[in-house]
C-alpha positions, -999 to 999 in steps of 0.1 A, spaced: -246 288 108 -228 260 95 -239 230 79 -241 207 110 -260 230 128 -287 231 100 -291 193 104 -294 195 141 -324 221 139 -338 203 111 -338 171 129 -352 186 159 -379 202 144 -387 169 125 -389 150 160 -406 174 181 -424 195 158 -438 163 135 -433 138 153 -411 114 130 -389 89 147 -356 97 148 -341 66 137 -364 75 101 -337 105 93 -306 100 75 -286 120 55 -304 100 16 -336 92 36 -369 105 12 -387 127 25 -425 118 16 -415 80 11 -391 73 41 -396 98 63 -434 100 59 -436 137 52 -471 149 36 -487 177 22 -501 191 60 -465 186 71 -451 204 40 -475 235 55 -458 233 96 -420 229 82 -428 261 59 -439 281 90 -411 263 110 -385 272 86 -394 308 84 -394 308 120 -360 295 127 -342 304 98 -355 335 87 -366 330 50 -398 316 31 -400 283 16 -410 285 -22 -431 253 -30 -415 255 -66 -382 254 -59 -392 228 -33 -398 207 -66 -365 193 -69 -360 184 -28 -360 146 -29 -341 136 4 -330 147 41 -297 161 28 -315 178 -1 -334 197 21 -303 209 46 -286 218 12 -318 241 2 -315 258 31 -278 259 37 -284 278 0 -307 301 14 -292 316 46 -259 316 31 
């Protein structure tokens, strides 16, 4: 799976799963700040994530994930 295809699933689970608008996620966009992420959320992408892309999110190395693009890059990391 290649990077752009990360971002796709990621968006789409964002918008359908949680609801966020669309227009709210770009590439530097925060998560908890810009994109309104929170703690409840945090727990559906972890069971999302595992779901679509096969590995569990650790909350620790979760610690350093800022932005949108931070995120794709955790994962693209992960499945690699």
């Amino acid at each position: 799976m290649n990077r752009q295809e990360i971002e796709e699933k990621v968006r789409e689970f964002l918008i359908e799963d949680l609801e966020i608008d669309e227009e709210k996620i770009q590439p530097e966009a925060r998560l908890k700040e810009d994109i309104g992420i929170d703690s409840l959320d945090f727990v559906d992408i972890v069971v999302i994530v595992e779901k679509k892309f096969g590995f569990k999110i650790k909350t620790e190395e979760m610690a350093t994930v800022k932005t949108f693009s931070q995120f794709c890059d955790y994962i693209e990391k992960k499945i690699a």
